[in-house]
C-alpha positions in Angstrom: 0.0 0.0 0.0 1.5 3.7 -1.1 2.1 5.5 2.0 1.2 9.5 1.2 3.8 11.6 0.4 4.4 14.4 3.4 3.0 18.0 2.7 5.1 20.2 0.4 5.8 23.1 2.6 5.8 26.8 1.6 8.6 28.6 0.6 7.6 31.9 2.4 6.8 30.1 6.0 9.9 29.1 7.6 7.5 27.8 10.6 6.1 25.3 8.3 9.2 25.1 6.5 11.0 23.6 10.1 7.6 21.6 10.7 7.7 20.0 6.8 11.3 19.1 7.9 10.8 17.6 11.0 7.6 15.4 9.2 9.3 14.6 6.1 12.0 12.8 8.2 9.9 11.1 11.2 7.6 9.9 8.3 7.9 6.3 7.3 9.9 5.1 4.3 8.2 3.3 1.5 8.4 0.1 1.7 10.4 -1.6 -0.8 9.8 -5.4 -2.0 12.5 -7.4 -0.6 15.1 -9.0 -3.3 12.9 -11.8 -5.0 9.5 -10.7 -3.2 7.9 -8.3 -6.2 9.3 -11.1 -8.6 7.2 -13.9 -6.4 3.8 -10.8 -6.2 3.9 -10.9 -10.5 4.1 -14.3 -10.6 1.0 -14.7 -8.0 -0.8 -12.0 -9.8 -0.5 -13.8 -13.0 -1.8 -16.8 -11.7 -4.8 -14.8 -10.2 -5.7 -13.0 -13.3 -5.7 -16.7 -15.1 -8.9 -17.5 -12.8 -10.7 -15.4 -14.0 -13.6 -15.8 -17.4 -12.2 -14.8 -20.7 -8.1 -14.7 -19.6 -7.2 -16.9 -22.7 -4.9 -13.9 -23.4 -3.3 -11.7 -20.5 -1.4 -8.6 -21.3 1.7 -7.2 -19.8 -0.4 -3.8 -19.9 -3.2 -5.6 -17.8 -0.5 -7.7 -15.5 0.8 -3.5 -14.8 -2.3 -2.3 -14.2 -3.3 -5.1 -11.8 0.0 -4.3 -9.3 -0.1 -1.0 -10.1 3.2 -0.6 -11.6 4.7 0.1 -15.1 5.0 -2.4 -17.7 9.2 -1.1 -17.4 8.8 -2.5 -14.0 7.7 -6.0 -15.2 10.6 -6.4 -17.3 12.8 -5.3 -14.2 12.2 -8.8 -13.2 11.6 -11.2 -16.5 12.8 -10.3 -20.4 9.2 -11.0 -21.5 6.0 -12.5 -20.8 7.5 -16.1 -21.5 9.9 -16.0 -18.7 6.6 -15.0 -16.2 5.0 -18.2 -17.4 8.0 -20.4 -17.1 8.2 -19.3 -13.6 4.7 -20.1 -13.4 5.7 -23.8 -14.9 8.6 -23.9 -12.9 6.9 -24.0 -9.3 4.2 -26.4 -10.7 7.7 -28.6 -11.5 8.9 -28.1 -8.3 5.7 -28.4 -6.2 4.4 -31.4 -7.7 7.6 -33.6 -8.1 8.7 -32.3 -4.7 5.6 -34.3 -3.3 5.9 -37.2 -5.7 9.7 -37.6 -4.6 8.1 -37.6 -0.9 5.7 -40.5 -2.3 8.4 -42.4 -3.6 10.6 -42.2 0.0 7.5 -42.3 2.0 5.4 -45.2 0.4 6.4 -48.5 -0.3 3.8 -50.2 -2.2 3.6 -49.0 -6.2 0.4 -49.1 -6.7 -0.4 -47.2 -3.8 2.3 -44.8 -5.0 0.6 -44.8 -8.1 -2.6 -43.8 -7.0 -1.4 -41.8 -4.5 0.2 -39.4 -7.3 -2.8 -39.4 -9.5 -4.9 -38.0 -6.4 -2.0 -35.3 -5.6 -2.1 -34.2 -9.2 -5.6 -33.8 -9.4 -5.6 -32.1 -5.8 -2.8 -29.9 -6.8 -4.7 -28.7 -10.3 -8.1 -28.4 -7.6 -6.0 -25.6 -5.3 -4.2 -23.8 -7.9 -6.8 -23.3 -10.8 -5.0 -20.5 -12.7 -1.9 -22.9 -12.8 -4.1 -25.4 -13.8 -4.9 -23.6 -17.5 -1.0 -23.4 -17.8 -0.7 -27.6 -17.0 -3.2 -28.3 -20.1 -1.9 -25.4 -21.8 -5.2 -23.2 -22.3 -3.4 -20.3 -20.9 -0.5 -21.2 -23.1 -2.1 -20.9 -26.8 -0.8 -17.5 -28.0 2.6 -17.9 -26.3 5.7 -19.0 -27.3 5.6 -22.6 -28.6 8.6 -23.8 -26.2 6.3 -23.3 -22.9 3.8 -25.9 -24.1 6.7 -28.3 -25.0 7.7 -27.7 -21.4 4.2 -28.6 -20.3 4.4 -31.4 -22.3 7.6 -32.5 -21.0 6.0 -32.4 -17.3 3.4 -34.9 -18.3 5.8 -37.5 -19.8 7.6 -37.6 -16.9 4.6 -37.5 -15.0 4.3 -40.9 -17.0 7.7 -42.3 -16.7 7.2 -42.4 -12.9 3.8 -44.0 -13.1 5.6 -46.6 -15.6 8.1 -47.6 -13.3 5.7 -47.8 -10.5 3.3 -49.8 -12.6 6.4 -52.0 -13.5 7.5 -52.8 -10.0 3.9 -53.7 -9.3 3.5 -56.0 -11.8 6.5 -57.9 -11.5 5.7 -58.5 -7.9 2.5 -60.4 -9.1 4.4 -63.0 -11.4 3.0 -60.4 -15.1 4.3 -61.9 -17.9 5.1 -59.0 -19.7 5.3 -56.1 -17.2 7.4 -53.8 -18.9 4.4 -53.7 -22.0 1.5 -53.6 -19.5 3.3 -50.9 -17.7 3.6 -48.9 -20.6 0.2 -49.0 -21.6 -1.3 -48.5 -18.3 0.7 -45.3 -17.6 -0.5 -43.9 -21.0 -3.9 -44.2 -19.9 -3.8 -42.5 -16.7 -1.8 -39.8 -17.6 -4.2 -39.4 -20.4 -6.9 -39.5 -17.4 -5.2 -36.7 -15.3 -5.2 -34.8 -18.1 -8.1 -35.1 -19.5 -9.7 -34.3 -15.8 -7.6 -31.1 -15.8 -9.1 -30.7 -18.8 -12.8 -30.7 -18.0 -12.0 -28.1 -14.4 -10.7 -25.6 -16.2 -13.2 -25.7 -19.6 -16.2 -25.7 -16.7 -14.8 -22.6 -15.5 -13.3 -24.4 -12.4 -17.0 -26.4 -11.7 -16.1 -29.8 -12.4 -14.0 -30.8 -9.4 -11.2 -32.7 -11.0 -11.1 -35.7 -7.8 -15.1 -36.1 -8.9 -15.8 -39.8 -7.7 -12.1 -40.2 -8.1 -12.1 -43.4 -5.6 -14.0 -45.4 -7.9 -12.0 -44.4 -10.8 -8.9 -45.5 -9.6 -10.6 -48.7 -9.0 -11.5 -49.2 -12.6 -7.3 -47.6 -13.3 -5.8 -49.2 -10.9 -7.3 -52.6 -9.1 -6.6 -53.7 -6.1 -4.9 -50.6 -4.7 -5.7 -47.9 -1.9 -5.6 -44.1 -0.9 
């Protein structure tokens, strides 16, 4: 919040003048964002602004307006609007692998793991719905090409670590071709993740993306728990 500037004094009143003085310097000091903090405060007002109807396309003039800065000051802190929304991609990255590494150390049974990570996924996409338009890349359409490569890149791994899990599961129950079944199982319930992503953000955040999502994973995933 702007703290008001103190009252100019006039140049013919030295008994203001002294008074102006003393104000001027007992008055607080704007506050300025810590190193980092206005970077973090674009970046969360981004995110914002992607929650709302009808923010396909978000301006740098808009993202000013909305902090109530200059469009200068935005490129204080990122080159363009691409870098914004790789920071935006980069905390979903770190979030969401940071918990499935916790899975991994935490959990010992795969298929638990695996169902485990779908539910996080869909939980994270439920609290975060602005970064949820960046994950299936609605929010992503009129930017630079590489950023939904980099969404797509989050996905495949998302699907390499349900493959493995799969894998491990299956070779526990005597599969005769785990590696295959693994495979194909992880393809479809990435594509499910996605696809539920999907649907809450194209209902305008309605359709709650964990709808009914223990009997789902029953159908995906047999034979497993929460």
């Amino acid at each position: 919040m702007t703290t008001a500037a103190p009252e100019m004094p006039t140049p013919d009143d030295s008994a203001l003048d002294a008074a102006a003085a003393v104000e001027a310097h007992e008055a607080p000091a704007r506050k300025r964002p810590k190193p980092g903090e206005r970077r973090v405060q674009i970046l969360q007002a981004l995110a914002t602004m992607l929650e709302q109807p009808g923010a396909e396309r978000i301006t740098t003039a808009a993202l000013a307006a909305r902090l109530e800065v200059s469009e200068a000051a935005l490129y204080r802190h990122f080159a363009s609007k691409a870098q914004m929304f790789e920071g935006l991609i980069e905390f979903i990255e770190q979030t969401v692998f940071g918990l499935v590494n916790q899975l991994g150390e935490r959990e010992p049974d795969a298929l638990v793991r695996c169902r485990k990570l779908v539910a996080l996924l869909l939980q994270f996409g439920e609290k975060n719905p602005g970064m949820t338009r960046v994950m299936v890349g609605d929010a992503l359409v009129f930017e630079n090409e590489r950023l939904q490569q980099r969404m797509n890149l989050f996905f495949d791994k998302i699907e390499s670590t349900l493959r493995q899990d799969l894998r491990e599961a299956a070779v526990l129950t005597g599969t005769q071709t785990p590696t295959v079944d693994a495979q194909a199982d992880a393809s479809v319930i990435t594509a499910f993740c996605v696809g539920r992503l999907q649907r809450f953000a194209r209902s305008g955040f309605k359709r709650s993306p964990g709808e009914s999502l223990e009997h789902s994973l029953n159908l995906l995933l047999p034979g497993g728990r929460l």
